[in-house]
C-alpha positions in Angstrom: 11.0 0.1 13.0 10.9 -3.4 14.8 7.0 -4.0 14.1 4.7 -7.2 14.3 4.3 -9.2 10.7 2.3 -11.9 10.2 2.6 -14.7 7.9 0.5 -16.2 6.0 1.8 -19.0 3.9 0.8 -22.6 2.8 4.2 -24.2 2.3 5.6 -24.1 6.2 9.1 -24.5 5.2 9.1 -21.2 3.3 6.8 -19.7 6.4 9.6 -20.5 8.7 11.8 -19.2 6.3 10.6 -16.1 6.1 9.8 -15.8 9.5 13.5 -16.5 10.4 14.6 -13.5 8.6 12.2 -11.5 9.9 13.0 -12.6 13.6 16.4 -11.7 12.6 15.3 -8.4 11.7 14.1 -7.7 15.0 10.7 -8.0 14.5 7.7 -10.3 16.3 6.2 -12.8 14.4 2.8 -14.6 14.1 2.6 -17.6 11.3 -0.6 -19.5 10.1 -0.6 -21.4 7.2 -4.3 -20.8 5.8 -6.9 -18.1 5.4 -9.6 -18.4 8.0 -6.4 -18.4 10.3 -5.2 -15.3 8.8 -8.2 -13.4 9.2 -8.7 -14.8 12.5 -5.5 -14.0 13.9 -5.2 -10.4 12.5 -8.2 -9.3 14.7 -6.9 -11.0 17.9 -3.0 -10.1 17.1 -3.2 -7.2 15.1 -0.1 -6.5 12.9 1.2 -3.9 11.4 2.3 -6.1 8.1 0.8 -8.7 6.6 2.7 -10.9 4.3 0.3 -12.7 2.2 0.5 -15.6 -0.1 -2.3 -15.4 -2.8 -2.7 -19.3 -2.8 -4.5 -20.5 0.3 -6.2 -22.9 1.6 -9.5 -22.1 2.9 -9.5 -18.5 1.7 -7.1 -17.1 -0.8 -5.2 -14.4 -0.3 -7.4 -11.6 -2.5 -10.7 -13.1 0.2 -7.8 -12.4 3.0 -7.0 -9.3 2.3 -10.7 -8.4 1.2 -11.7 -9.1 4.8 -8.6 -7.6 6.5 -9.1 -4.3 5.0 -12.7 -3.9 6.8 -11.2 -3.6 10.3 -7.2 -3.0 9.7 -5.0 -0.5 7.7 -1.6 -2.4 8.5 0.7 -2.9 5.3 -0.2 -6.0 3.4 2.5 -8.0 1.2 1.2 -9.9 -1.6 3.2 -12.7 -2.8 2.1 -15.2 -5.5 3.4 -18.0 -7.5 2.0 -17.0 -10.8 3.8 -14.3 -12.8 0.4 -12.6 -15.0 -0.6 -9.4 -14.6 -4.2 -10.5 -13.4 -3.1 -11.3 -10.3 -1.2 -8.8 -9.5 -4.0 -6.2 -10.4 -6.8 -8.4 -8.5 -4.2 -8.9 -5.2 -3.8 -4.9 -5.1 -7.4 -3.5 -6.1 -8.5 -5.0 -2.7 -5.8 -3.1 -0.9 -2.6 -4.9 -1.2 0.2 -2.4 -0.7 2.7 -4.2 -2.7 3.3 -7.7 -4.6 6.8 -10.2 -4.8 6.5 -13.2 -7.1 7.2 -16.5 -6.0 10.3 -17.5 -5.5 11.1 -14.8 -3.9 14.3 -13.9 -1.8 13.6 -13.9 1.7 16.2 -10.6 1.7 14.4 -8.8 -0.3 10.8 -9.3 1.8 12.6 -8.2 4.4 13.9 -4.8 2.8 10.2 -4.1 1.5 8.9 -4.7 4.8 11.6 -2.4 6.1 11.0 0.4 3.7 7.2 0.2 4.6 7.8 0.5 8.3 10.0 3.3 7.5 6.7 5.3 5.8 5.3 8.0 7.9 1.9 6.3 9.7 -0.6 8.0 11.4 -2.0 11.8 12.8 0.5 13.8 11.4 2.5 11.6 9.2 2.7 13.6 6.2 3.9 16.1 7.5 3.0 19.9 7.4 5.8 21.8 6.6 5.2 24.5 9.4 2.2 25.4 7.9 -0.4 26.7 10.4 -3.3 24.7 8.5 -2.2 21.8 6.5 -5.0 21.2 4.5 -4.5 20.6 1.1 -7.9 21.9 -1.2 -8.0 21.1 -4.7 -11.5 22.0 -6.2 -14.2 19.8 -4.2 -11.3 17.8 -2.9 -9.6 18.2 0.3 -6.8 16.4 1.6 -6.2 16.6 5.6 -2.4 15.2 6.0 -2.7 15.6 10.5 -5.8 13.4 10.4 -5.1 11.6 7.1 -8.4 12.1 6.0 -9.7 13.0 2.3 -13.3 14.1 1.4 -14.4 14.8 -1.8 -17.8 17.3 -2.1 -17.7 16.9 1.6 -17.7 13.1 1.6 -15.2 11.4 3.6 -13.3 9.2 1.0 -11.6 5.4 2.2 -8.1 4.7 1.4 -5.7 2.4 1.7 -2.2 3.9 3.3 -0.4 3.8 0.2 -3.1 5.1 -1.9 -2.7 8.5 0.9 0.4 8.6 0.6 0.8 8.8 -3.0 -2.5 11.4 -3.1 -0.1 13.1 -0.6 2.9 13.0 -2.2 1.1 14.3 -5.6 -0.5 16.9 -3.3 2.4 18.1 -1.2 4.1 19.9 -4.3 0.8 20.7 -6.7 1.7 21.0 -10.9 5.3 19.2 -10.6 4.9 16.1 -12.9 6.3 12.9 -11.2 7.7 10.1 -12.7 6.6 6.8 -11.9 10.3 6.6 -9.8 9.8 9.9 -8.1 7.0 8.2 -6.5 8.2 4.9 -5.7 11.1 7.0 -3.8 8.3 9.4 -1.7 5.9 6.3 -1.1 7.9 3.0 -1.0 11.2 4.0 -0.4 14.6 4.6 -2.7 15.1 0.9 -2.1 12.1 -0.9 -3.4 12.9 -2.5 -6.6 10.4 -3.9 -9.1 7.5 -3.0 -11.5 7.6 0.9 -11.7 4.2 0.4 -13.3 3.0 -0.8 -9.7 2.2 3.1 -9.4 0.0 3.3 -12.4 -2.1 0.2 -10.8 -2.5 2.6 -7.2 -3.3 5.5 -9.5 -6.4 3.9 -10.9 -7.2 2.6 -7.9 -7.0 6.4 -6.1 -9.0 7.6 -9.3 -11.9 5.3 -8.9 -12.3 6.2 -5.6 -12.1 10.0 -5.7 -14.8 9.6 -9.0 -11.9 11.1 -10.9 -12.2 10.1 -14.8 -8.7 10.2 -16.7 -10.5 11.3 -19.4 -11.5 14.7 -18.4 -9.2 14.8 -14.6 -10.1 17.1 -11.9 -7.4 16.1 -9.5 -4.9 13.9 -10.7 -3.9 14.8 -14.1 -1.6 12.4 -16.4 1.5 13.7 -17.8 2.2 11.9 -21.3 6.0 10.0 -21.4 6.6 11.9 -17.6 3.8 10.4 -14.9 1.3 12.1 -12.7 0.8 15.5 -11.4 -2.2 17.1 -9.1 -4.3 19.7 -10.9 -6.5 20.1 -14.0 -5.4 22.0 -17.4 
């Protein structure tokens, strides 16, 4: 689990901080404390977590992460200072994986970024089950959990890790309706604690790309006072 994170934070006593902890938790560390350093430093040290102030010099975090996500999948950690909604939404619709507000304990980063580390990356990570071909087909999509790769009418469709793992968690067990903490457990671990409506942010997210309209779903169906399931009807 001992990864590389980098940190990207303004205020350098909280930087060092955090990047104690993490130390502590065995992993290597990178800090800069602005955002043309952060993008800079994430293509010639690439991590495989990114903890990300939103309120940077140079670049802000949403920029950050908006540039990150063209040439790196790693986990990305939003943190931000202000407590509204809007920027929480903005940080994750450009591929944040999950959000802490300002102040936030320095233990519980840690535990986030261990329960990411602890998600299945890669070829192969969602496991098959035994099954002789994986893939997953539901209408004109199809989910490939070996090479992590989703195509809808035959067009290759780009997610974010978390927004394949949730697809794959819906996907792995087709028609069950999961609750909002059913899918925090499969996707960011039975110890995350926070905003269960973090999943409803991902699920629109996932929608929009896959051209699925909640309206009239062909893949990812609401379940009213329950959650999500895969599956229309």
């Amino acid at each position: 689990m001992n990864a590389r994170v980098l940190v990207v934070e303004d205020e350098r006593s909280l930087a060092r901080v955090v990047a104690s902890y993490l130390r502590s938790d065995g992993h290597e560390v990178d800090c800069v404390f602005d955002g043309p350093a952060a993008v800079a430093t994430a293509r010639e040290r690439p991590p495989d977590v990114i903890v990300l102030d939103l309120g940077l010099p140079g670049l802000d975090g949403v920029e950050v992460c908006r540039q990150v996500r063209t040439f790196s999948d790693c986990y990305v950690v939003m943190l931000t200072a202000r407590a509204d909604e809007v920027d929480k939404l903005v940080g994750l619709g450009v591929g944040a994986d999950d959000y802490l507000t300002k102040p936030a304990s320095p233990r519980e980063l840690v535990a986030r970024v261990r329960a990411m580390l602890r998600r299945p990356r890669g070829p192969g990570a969602a496991g098959t089950g035994g099954e002789p071909d994986p893939t997953r087909v539901f209408g004109a999509l199809r989910l490939d959990p070996l090479a992590r790769e989703v195509r809808v009418d035959g067009t290759p469709v780009e997610l974010t890790r978390t927004e394949f793992d949730l697809l794959a968690a819906l996907s792995g067990r087709p028609r069950m309706a999961f609750s909002r903490r059913q899918l925090i457990e499969a996707v960011w671990g039975e110890g995350w604690v926070g905003d269960e409506h973090l999943v409803d942010v991902h699920v629109g997210h996932l929608r929009r790309k896959l051209g699925d309209d909640p309206a009239a779903p062909r893949f990812i169906r609401t379940v009213r006072g329950v959650g999500y399931r895969m599956g229309e009807g």
